[in-house]
N, C-alpha and C positions, 0 to 999 in steps of 0.2 A: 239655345243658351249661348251665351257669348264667352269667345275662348279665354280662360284664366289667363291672367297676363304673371309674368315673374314678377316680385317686387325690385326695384330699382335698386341696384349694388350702389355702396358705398364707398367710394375708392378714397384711400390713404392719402394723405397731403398733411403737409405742414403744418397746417390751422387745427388739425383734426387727431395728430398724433398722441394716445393718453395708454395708461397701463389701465389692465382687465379690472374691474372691478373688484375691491378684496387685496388686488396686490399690493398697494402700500399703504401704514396704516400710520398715524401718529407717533411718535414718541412719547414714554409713558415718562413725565414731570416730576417731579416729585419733591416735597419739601415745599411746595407755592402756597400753603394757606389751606384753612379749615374748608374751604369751600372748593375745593379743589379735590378734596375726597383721598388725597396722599401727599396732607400737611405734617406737620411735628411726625410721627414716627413711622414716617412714607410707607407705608405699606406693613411693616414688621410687627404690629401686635405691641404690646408692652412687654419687657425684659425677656430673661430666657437666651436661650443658646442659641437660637435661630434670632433674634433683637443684634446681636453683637455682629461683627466686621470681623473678617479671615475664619469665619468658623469654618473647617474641612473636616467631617468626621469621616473618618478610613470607611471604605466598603463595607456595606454588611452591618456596619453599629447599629446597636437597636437601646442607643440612651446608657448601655452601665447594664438590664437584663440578658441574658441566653439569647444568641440570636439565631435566626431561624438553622441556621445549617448546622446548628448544634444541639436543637431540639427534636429533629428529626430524624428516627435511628437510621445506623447504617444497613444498606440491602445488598446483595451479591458478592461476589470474593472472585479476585482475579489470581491467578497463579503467577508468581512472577517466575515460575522454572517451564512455561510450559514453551513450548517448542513450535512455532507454526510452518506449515510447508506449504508451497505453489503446488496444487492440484493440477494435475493433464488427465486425459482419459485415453480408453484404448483407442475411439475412433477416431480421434484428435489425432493421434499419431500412425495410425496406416493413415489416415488421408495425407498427410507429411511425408508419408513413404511413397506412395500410389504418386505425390508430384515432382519428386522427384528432390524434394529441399530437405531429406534426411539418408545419410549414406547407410546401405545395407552389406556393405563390404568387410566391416569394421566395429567395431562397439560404439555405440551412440553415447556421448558423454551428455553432460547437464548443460558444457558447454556448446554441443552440439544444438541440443533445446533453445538454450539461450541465443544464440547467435539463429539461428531459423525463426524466431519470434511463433517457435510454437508454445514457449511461454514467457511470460510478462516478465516483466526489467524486475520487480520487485520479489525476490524469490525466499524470502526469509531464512531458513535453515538447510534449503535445498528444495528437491520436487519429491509428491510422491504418488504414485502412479497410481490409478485408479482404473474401475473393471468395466465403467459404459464403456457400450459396442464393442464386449467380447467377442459377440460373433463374425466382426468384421477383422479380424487379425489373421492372415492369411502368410505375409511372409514368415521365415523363420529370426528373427531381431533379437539383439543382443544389447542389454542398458546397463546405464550403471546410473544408478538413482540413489535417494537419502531412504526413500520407504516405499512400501510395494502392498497393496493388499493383497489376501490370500486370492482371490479368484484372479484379481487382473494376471498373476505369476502362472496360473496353473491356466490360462488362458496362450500367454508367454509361450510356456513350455511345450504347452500341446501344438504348436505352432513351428515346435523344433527350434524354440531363441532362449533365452537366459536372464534373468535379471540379480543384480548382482548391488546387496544393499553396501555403501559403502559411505563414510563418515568424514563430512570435512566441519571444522571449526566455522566463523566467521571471516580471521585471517584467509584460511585456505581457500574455502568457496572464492572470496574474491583473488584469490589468485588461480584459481581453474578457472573464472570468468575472465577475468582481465591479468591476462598475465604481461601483456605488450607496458600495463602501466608500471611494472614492476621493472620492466628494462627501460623504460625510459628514465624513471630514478635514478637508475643504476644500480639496482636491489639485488639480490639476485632473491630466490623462490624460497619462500619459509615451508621449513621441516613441517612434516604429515605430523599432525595430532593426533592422541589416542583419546577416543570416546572418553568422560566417565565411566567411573568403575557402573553406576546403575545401566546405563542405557550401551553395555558393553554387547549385550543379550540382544540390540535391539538392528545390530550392524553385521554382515557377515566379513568387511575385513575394512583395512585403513584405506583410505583416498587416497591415490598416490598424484605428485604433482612432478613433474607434468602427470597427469593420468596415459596408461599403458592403454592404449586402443588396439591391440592385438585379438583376433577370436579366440574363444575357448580353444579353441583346437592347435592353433598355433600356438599357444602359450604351451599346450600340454606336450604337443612336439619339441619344441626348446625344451623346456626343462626334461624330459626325455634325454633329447641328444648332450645336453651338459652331461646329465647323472653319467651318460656313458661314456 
C-alpha cells in the first residue's frame, strides 16, 4: 500500500486572514419594517413593563408578589457570641520543639506560636491546644494559650510542663502579636482586660502584656524571695 501522505498545511497570508467561524455575527436592526421581523415594537411584545425604556427593577423583584428569599423559611442559627480559636496539636508542637524554632528555656507565648508560623496569621480569639500526638510530647514545656483540652493538659503535665489558660481581648492579642506596631505609633501597651463575668470560669488568670516569660519555678522563687 502506498504511504499516506500528510494533507497540505495551509499557511496564513494576507489574502487569507478571516475570524473562526461563529466569531462575528450581525448586528441585530431593529425598527426597519414588517419584514424585518423587528419593525414597530422591535422586539418588546406590546405594552407592559418590560415595552417601556429605563425600566431597572432592584434585585430579586418578582412584579409586586413575595419574592423567593422571603418565601423560603429560614434554616440554621449562627451565634453571634461564639468565640473561635486557631487549633495546634501536640505533635505539631514537639516537632517545633525537636527543630529547634520553639524555646524550651522559658514559657512559650502565642507570640512565640505566631512568630514560628507554627500557627496561621489568622488566630481569631487566640490558640487552643489540642491532644493529637499525645504520645509524642517528651520535653517538659511550659504555654500559655487561650484554651487547652483536658487530655492535651494532662498529657502537658505528665511530661513535667504546664499550661496556663490566660485571656486577652482583641486590643491585647494584637498587642501580644504585634507589639513593635504599637511603638511605632507611639502608643504605648493597652491595660490587661478582665474576661466577662461568664467565661471568667473558663481562664485561669489575665494576660499580661508585655506577657512574663519566666518558669514556673522562677516566678515561684521571686515571689518567695520578695514575701521574705
Amino acid at each position: 500500500m502506498p504511504p499516506r501522505q500528510a494533507p497540505e498545511r495551509e499557511f496564513i497570508a494576507l489574502n487569507n486572514l478571516k475570524d473562526n467561524p461563529g466569531a462575528t455575527h450581525s448586528i441585530k436592526r431593529v425598527g426597519r419594517g414588517i419584514g424585518s421581523g423587528l419593525g414597530k415594537t422591535s422586539g418588546r411584545g406590546h405594552k407592559g413593563q418590560k415595552a417601556r425604556a429605563g425600566r431597572s427593577p432592584r434585585l430579586g423583584f418578582e412584579g409586586g408578589q413575595t419574592p423567593l428569599r422571603l418565601r423560603i423559611p429560614k434554616r440554621g442559627f449562627r451565634n453571634p457570641h461564639s468565640r473561635t480559636y486557631r487549633p495546634i496539636n501536640l505533635d505539631m508542637l514537639q516537632q517545633w520543639v525537636d527543630d529547634g524554632r520553639l524555646p524550651t528555656d522559658r514559657t512559650i507565648t502565642m507570640k512565640d506560636l505566631r512568630d514560628s508560623n507554627c500557627v496561621g496569621r489568622k488566630m481569631g480569639w487566640g490558640v487552643k491546644l489540642l491532644a493529637r500526638g499525645a504520645q509524642h510530647i517528651k520535653a517538659p514545656l511550659h504555654l500559655e494559650v487561650s484554651q487547652v483540652s483536658d487530655v492535651a493538659k494532662a498529657a502537658i503535665e505528665g511530661a513535667g510542663g504546664s499550661v496556663t489558660k490566660v485571656y486577652y481581648n482583641k486590643l491585647g492579642l494584637r498587642a501580644l502579636l504585634k507589639p513593635d506596631w504599637f511603638a511605632a505609633k507611639g502608643r504605648l501597651l493597652p491595660r490587661s482586660a478582665r474576661p466577662p463575668p461568664k467565661l471568667e470560669r473558663r481562664f485561669d488568670r489575665i494576660g499580661a502584656l508585655p506577657p512574663n516569660t519566666e518558669l514556673p519555678q522562677q516566678r515561684q522563687a521571686a515571689a518567695g524571695a520578695a514575701s521574705t
